[in-house]
N, CA, C and O atoms as a Tinker XYZ file with bonds, in Angstrom:
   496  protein
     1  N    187.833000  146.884000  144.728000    73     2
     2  CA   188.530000  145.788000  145.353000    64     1     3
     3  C    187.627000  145.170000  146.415000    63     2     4     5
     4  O    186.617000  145.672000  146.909000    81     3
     5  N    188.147000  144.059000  146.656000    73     3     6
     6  CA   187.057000  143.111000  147.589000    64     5     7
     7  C    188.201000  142.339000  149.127000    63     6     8     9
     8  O    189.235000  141.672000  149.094000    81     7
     9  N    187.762000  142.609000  149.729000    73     7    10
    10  CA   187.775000  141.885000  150.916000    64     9    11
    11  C    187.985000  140.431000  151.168000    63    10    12    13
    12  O    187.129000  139.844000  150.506000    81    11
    13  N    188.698000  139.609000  151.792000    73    11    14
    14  CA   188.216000  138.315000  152.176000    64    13    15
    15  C    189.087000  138.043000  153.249000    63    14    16    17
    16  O    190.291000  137.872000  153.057000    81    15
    17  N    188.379000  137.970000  154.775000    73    15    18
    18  CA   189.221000  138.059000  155.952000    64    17    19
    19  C    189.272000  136.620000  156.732000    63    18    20    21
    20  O    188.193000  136.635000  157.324000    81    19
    21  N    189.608000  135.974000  156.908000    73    19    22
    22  CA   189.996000  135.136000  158.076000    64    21    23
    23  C    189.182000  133.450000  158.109000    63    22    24    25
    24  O    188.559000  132.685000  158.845000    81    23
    25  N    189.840000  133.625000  156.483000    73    23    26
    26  CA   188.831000  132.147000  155.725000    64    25    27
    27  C    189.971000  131.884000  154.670000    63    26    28    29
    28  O    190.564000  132.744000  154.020000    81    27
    29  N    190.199000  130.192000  154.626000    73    27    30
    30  CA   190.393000  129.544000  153.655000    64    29    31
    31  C    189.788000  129.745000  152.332000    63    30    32    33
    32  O    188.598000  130.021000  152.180000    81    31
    33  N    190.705000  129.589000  151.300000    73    31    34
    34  CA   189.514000  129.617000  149.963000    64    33    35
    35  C    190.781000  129.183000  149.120000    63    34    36    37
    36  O    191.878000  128.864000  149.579000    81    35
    37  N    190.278000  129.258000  147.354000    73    35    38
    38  CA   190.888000  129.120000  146.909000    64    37    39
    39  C    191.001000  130.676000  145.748000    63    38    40    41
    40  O    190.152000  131.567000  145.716000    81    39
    41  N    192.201000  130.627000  144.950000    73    39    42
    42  CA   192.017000  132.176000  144.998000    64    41    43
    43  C    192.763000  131.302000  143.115000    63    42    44    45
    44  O    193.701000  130.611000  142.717000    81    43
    45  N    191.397000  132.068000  142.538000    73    43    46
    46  CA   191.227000  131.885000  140.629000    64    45    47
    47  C    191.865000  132.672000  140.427000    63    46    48    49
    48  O    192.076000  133.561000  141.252000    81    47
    49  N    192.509000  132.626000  139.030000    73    47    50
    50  CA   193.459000  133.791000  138.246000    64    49    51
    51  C    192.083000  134.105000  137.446000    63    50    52    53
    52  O    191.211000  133.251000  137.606000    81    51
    53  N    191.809000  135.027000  136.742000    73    51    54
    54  CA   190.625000  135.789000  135.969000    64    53    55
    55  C    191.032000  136.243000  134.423000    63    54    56    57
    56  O    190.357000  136.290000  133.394000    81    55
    57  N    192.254000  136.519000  134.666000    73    55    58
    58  CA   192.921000  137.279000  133.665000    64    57    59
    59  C    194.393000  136.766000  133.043000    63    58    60    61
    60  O    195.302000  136.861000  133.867000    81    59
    61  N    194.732000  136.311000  131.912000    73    59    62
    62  CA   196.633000  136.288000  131.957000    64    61    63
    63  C    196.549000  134.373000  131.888000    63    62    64    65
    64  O    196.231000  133.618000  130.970000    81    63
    65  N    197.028000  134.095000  133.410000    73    63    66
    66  CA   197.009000  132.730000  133.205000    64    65    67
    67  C    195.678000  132.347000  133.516000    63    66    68    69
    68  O    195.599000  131.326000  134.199000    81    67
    69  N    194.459000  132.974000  133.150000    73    67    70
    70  CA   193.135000  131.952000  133.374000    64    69    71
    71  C    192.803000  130.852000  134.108000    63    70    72    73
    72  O    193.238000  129.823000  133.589000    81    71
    73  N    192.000000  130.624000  135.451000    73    71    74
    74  CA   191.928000  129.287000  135.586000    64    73    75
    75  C    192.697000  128.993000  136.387000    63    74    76    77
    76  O    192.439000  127.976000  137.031000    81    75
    77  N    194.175000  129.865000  136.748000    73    75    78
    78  CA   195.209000  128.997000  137.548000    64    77    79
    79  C    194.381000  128.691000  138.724000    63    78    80    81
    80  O    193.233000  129.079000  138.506000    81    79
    81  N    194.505000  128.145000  139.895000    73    79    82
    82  CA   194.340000  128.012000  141.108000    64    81    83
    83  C    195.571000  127.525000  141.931000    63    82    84    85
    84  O    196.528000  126.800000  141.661000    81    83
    85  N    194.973000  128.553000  143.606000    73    83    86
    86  CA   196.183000  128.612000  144.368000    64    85    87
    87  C    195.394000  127.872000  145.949000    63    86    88    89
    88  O    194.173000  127.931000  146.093000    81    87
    89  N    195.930000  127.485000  146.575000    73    87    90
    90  CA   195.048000  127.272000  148.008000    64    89    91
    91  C    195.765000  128.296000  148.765000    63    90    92    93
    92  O    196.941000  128.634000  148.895000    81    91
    93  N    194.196000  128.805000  149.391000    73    91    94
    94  CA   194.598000  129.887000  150.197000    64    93    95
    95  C    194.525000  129.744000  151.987000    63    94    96    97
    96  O    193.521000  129.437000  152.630000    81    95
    97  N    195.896000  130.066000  152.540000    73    95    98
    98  CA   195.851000  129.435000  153.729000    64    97    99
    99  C    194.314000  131.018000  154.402000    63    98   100   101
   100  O    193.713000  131.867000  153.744000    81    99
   101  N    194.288000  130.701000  155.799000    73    99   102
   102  CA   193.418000  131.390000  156.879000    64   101   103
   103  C    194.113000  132.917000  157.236000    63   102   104   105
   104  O    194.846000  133.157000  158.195000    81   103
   105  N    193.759000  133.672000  156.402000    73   103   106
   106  CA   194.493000  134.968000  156.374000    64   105   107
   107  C    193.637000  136.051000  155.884000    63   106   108   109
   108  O    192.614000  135.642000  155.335000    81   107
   109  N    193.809000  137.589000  155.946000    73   107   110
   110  CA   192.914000  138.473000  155.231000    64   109   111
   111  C    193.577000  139.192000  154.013000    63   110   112   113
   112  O    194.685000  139.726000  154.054000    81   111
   113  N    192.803000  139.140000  152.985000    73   111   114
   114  CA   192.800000  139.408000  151.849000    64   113   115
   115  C    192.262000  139.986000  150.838000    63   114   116   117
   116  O    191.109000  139.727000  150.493000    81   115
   117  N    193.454000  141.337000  149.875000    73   115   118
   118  CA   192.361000  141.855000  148.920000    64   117   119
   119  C    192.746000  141.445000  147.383000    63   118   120   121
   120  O    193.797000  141.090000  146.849000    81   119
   121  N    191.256000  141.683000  146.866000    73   119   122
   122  CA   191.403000  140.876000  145.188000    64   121   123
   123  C    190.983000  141.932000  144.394000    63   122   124   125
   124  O    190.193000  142.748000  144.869000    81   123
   125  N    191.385000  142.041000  143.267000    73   123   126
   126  CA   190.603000  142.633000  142.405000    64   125   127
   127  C    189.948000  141.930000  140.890000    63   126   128   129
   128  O    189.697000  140.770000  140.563000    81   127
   129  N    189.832000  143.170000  140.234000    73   127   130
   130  CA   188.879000  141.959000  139.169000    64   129   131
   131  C    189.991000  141.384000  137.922000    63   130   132   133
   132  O    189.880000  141.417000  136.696000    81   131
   133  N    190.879000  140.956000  138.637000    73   131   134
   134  CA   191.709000  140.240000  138.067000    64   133   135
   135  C    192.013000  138.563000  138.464000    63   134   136   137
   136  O    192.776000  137.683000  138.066000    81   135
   137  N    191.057000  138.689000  139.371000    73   135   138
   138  CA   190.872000  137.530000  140.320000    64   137   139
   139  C    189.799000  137.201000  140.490000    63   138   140   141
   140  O    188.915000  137.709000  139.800000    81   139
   141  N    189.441000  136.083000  141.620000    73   139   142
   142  CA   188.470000  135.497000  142.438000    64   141   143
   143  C    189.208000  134.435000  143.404000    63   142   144   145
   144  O    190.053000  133.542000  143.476000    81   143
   145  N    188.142000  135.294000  144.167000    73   143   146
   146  CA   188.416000  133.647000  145.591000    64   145   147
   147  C    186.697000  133.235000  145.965000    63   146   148   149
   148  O    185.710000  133.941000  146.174000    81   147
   149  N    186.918000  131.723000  145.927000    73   147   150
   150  CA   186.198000  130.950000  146.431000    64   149   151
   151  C    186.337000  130.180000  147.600000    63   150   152   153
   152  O    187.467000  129.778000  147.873000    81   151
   153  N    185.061000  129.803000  148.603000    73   151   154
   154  CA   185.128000  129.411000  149.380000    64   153   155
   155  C    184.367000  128.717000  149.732000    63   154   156   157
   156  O    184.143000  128.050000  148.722000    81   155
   157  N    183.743000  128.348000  150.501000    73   155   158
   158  CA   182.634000  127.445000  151.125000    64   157   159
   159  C    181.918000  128.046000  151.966000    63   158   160   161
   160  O    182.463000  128.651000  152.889000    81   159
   161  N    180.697000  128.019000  151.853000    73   159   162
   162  CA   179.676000  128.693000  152.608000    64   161   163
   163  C    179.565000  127.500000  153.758000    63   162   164   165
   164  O    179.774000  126.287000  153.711000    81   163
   165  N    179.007000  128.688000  155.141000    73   163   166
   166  CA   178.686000  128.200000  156.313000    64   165   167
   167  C    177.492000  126.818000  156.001000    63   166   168   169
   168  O    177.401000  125.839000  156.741000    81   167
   169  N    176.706000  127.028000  154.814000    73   167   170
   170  CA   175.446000  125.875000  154.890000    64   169   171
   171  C    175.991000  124.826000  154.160000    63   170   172   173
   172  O    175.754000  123.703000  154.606000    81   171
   173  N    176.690000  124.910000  153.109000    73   171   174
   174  CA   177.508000  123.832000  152.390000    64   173   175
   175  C    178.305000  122.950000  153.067000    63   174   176   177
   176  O    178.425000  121.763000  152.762000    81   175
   177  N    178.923000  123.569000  154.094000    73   175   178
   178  CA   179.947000  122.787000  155.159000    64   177   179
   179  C    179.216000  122.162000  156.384000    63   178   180   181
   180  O    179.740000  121.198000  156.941000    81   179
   181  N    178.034000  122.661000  156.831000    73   179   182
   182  CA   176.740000  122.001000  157.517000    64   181   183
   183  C    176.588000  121.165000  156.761000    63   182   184   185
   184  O    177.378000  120.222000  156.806000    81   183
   185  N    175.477000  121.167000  155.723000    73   183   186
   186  CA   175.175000  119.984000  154.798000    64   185   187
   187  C    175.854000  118.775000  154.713000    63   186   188   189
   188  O    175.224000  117.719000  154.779000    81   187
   189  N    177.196000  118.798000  154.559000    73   187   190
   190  CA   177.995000  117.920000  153.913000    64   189   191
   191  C    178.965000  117.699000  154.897000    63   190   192   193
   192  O    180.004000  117.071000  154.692000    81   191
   193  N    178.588000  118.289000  156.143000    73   191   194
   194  CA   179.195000  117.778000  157.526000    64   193   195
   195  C    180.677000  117.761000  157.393000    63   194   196   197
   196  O    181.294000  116.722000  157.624000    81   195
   197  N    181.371000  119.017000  156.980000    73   195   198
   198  CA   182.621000  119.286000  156.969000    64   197   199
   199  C    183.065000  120.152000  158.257000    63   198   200   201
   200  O    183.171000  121.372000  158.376000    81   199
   201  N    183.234000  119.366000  158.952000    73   199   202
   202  CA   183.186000  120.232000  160.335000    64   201   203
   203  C    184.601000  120.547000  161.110000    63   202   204   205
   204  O    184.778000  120.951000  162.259000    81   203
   205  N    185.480000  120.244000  160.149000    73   203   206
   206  CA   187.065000  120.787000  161.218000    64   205   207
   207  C    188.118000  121.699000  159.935000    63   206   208   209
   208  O    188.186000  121.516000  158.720000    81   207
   209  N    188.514000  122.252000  160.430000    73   207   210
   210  CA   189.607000  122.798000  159.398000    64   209   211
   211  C    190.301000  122.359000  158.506000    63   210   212   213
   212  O    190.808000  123.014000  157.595000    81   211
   213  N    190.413000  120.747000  158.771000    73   211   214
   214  CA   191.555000  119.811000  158.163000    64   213   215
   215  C    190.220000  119.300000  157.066000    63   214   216   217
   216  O    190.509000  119.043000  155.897000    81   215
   217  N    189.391000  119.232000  157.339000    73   215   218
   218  CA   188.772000  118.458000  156.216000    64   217   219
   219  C    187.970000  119.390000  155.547000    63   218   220   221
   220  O    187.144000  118.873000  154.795000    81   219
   221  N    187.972000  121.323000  155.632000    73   219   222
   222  CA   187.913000  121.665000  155.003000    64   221   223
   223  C    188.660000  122.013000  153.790000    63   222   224   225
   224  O    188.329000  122.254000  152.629000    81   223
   225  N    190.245000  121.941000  154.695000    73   223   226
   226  CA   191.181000  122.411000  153.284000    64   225   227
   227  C    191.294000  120.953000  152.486000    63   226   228   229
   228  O    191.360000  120.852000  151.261000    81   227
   229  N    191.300000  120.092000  153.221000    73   227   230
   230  CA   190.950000  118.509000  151.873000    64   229   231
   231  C    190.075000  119.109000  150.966000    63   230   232   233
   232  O    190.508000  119.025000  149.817000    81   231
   233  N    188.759000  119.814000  151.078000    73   231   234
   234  CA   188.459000  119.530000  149.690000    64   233   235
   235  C    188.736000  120.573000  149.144000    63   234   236   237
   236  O    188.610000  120.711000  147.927000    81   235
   237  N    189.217000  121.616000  150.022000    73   235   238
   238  CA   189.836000  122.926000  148.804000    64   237   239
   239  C    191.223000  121.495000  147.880000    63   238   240   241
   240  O    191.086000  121.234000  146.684000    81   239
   241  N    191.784000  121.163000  148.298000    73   239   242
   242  CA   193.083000  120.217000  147.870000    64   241   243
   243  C    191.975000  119.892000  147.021000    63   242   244   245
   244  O    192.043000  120.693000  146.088000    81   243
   245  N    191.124000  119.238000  146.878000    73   243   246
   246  CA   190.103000  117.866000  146.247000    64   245   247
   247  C    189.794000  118.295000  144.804000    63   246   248   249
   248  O    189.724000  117.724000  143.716000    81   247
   249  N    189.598000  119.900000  145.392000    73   247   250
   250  CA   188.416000  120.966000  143.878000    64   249   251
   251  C    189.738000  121.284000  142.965000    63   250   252   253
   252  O    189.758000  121.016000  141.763000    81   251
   253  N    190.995000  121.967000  143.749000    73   251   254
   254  CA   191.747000  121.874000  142.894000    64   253   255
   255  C    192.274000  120.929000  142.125000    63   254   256   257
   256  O    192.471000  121.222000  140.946000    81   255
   257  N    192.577000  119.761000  142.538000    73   255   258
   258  CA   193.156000  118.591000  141.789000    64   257   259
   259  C    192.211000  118.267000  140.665000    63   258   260   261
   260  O    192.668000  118.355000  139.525000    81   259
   261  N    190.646000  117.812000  140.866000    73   259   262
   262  CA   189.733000  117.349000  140.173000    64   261   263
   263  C    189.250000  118.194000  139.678000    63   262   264   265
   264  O    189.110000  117.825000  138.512000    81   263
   265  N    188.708000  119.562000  139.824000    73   263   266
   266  CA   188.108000  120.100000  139.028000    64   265   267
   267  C    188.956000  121.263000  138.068000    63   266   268   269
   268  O    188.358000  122.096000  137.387000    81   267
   269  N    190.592000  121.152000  138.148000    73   267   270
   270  CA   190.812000  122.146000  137.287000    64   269   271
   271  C    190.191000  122.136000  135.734000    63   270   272   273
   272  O    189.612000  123.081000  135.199000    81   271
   273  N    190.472000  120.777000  135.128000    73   271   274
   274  CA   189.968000  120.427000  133.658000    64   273   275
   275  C    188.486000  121.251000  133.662000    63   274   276   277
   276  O    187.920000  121.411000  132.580000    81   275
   277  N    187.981000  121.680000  134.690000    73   275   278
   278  CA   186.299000  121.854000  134.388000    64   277   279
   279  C    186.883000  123.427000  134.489000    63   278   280   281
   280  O    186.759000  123.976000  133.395000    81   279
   281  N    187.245000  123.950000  135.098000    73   279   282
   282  CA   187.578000  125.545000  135.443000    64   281   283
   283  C    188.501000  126.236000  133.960000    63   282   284   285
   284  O    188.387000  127.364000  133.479000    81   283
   285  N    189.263000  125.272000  133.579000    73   283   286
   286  CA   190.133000  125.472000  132.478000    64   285   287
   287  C    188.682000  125.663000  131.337000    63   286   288   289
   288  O    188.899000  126.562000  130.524000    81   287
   289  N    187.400000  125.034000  131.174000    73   287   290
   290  CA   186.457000  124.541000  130.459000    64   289   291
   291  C    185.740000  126.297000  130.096000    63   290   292   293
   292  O    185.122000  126.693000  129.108000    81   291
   293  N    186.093000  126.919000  131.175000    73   291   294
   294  CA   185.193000  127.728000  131.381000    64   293   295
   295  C    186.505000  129.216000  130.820000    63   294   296   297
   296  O    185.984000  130.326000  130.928000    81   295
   297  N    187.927000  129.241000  130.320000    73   295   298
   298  CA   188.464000  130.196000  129.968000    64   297   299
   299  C    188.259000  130.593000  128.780000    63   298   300   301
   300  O    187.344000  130.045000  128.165000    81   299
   301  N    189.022000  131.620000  128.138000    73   299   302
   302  CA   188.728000  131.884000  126.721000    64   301   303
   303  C    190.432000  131.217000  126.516000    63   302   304   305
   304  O    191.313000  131.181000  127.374000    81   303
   305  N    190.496000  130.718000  125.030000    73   303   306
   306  CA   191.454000  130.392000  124.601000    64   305   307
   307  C    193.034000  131.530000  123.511000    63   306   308   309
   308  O    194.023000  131.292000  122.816000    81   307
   309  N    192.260000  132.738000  124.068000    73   307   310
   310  CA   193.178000  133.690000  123.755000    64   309   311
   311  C    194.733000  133.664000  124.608000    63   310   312   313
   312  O    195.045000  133.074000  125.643000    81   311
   313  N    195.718000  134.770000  123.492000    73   311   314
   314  CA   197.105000  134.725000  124.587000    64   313   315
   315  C    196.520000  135.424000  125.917000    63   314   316   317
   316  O    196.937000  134.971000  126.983000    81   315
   317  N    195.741000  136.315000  125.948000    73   315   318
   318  CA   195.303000  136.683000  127.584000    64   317   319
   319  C    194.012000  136.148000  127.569000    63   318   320   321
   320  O    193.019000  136.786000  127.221000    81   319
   321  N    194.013000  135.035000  127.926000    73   319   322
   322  CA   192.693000  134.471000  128.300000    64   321   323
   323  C    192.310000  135.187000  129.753000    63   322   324   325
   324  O    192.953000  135.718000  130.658000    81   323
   325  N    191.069000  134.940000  129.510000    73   323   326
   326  CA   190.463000  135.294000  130.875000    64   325   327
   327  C    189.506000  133.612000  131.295000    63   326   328   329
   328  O    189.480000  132.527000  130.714000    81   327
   329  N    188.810000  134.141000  132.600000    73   327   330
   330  CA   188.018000  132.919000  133.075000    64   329   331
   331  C    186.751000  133.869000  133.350000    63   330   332   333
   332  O    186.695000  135.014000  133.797000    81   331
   333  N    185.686000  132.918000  132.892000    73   331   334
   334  CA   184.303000  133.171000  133.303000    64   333   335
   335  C    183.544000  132.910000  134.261000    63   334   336   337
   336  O    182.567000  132.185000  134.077000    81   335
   337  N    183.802000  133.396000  135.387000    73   335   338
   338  CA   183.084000  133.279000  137.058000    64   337   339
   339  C    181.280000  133.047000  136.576000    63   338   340   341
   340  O    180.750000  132.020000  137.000000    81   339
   341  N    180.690000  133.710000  135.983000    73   339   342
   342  CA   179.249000  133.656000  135.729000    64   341   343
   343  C    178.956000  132.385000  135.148000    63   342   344   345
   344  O    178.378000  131.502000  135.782000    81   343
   345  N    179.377000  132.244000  133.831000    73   343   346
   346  CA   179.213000  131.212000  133.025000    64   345   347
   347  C    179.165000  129.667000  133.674000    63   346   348   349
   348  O    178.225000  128.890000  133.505000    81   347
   349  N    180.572000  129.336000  134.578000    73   347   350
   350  CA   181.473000  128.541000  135.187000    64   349   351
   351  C    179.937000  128.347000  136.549000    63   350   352   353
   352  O    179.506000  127.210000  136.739000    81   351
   353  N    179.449000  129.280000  137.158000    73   351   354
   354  CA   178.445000  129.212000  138.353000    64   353   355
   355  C    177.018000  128.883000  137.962000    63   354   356   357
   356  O    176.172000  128.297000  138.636000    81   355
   357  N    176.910000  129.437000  136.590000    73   355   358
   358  CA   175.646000  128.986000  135.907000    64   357   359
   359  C    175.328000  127.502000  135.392000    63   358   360   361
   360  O    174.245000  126.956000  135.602000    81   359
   361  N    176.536000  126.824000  134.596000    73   359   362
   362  CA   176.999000  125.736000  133.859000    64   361   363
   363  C    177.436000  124.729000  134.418000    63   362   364   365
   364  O    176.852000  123.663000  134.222000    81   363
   365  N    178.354000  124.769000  135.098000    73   363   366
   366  CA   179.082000  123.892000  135.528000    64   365   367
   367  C    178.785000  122.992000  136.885000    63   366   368   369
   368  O    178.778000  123.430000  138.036000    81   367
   369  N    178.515000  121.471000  136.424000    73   367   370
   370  CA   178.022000  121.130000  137.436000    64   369   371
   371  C    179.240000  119.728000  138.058000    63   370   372   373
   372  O    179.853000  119.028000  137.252000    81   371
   373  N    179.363000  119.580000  139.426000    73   371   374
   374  CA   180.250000  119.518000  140.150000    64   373   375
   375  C    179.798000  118.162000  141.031000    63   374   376   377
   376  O    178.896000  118.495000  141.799000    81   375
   377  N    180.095000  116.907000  141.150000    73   375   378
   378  CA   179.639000  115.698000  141.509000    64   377   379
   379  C    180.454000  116.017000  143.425000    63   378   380   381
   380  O    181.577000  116.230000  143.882000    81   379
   381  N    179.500000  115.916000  143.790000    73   379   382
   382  CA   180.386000  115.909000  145.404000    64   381   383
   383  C    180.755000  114.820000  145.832000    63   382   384   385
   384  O    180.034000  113.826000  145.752000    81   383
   385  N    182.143000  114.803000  146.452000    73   383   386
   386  CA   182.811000  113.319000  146.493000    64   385   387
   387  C    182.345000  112.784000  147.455000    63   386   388   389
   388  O    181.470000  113.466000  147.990000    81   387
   389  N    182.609000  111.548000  148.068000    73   387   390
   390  CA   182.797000  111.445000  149.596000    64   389   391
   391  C    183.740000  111.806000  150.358000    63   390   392   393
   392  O    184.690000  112.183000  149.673000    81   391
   393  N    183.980000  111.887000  151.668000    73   391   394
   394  CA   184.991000  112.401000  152.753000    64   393   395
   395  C    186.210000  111.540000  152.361000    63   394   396   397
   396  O    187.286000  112.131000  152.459000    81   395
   397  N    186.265000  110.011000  151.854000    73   395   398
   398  CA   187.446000  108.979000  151.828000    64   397   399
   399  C    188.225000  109.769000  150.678000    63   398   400   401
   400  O    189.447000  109.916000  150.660000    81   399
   401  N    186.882000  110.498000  149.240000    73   399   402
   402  CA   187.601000  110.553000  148.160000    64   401   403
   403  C    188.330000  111.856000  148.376000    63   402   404   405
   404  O    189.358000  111.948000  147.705000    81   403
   405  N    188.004000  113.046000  149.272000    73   403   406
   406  CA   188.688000  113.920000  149.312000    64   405   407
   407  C    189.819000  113.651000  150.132000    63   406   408   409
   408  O    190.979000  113.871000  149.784000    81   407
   409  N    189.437000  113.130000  151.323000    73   407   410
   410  CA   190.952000  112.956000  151.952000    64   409   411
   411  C    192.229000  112.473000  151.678000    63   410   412   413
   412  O    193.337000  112.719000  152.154000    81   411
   413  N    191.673000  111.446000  150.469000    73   411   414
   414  CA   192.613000  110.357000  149.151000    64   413   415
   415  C    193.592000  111.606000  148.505000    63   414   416   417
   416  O    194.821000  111.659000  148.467000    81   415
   417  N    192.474000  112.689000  147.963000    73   415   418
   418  CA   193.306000  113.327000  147.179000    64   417   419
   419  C    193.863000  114.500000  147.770000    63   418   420   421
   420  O    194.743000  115.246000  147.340000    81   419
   421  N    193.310000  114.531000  148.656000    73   419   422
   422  CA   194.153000  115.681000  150.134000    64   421   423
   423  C    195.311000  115.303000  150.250000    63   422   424   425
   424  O    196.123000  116.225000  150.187000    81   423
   425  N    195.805000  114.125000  150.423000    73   423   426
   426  CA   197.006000  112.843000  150.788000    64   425   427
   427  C    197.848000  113.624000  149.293000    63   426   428   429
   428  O    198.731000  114.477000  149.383000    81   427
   429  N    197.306000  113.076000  148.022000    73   427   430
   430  CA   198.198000  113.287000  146.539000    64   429   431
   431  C    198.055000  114.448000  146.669000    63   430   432   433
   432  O    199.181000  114.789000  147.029000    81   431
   433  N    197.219000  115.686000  146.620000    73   431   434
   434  CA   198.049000  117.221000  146.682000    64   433   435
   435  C    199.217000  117.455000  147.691000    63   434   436   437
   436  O    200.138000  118.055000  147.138000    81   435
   437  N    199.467000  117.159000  149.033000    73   435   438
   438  CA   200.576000  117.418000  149.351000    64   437   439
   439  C    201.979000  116.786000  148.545000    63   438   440   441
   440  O    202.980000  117.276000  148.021000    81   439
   441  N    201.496000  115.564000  148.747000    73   439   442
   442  CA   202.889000  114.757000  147.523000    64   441   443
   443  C    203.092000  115.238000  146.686000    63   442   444   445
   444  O    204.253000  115.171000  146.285000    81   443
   445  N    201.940000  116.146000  145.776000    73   443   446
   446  CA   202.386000  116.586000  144.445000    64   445   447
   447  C    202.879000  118.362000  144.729000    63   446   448   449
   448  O    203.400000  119.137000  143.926000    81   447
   449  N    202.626000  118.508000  145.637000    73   447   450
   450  CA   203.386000  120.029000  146.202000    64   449   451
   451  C    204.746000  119.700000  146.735000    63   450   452   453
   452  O    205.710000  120.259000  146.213000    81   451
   453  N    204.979000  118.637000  147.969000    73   451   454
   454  CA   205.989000  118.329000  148.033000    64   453   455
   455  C    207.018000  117.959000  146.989000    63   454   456   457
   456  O    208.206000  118.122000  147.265000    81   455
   457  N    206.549000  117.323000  145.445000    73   455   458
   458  CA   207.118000  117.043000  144.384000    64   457   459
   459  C    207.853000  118.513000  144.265000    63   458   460   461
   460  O    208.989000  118.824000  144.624000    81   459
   461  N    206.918000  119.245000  143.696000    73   459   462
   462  CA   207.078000  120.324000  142.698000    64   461   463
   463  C    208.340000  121.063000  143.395000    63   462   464   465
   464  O    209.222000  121.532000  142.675000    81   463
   465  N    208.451000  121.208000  145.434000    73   463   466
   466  CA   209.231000  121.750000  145.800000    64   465   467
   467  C    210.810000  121.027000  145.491000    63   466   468   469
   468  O    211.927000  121.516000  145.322000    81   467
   469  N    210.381000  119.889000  145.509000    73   467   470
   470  CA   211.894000  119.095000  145.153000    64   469   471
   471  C    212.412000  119.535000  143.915000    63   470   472   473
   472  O    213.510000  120.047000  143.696000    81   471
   473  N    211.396000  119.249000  143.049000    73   471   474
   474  CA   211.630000  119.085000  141.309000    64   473   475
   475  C    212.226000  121.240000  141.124000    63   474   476   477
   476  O    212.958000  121.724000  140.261000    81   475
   477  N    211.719000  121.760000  141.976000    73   475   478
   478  CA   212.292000  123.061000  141.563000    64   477   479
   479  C    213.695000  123.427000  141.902000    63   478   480   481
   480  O    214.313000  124.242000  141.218000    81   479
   481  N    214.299000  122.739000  143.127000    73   479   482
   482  CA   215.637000  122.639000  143.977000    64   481   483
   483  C    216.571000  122.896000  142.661000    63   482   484   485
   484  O    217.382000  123.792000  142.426000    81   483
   485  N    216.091000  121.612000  141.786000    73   483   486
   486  CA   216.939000  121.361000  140.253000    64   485   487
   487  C    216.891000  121.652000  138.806000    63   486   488   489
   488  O    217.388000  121.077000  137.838000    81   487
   489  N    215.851000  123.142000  138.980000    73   487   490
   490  CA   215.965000  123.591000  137.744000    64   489   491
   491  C    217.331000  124.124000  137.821000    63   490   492   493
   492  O    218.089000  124.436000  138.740000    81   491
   493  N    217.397000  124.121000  136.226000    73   491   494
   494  CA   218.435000  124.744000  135.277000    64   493   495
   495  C    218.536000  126.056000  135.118000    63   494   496
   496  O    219.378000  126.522000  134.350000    81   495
């Protein structure tokens, strides 16, 4: 089991539902290899001058919205699919937005979370 303490990330399903993704609030956490969490490195968030909390979880919001189709790319298509962390880190290449385009879709992930909480009030 693995560790992950007192960091945002986003936390991959590996196994079962493949691919899902969850945003993970600022908390400590253990995974096993039924999982993965991703995050953002200290030089990535230098680089690309992501410098406050709020506009880090925008682009956790950003990767999930836009890049699930690419993460889904990378499962097996079995009833227990799994997801390929290696393959997916080797392959997969990832266009970095600007700050307007993540914050755009920072804006539509809450709406579409706020949706989902409504739309569940009235299941059947």
């Amino acid at each position: 089991m693995k560790t992950f303490s007192n960091k945002y990330g986003i936390h991959i399903t590996r196994l079962g539902k493949a691919g899902s993704m969850a945003l993970l609030s600022k908390d400590n956490y253990i995974t096993t290899d039924k999982a993965y969490i991703i995050y953002l490195k200290d030089s990535f968030k230098k680089e690309f001058k992501i410098i406050s909390e709020k506009e880090e979880i925008e682009f956790y919001k950003w990767f999930i919205i836009t890049q699930k189709n690419l993460i889904l790319f990378f499962k097996t298509s079995s009833d227990n699919g799994s997801w390929n962390k290696g393959l997916f880190f080797d392959k997969a290449h990832i266009k970095i937005p600007t700050k307007k385009e993540v914050s755009d879709m920072g804006n539509k992930y809450d709406k579409l979370i706020e949706m989902k909480k409504d739309i569940s009030e009235f299941e059947l």
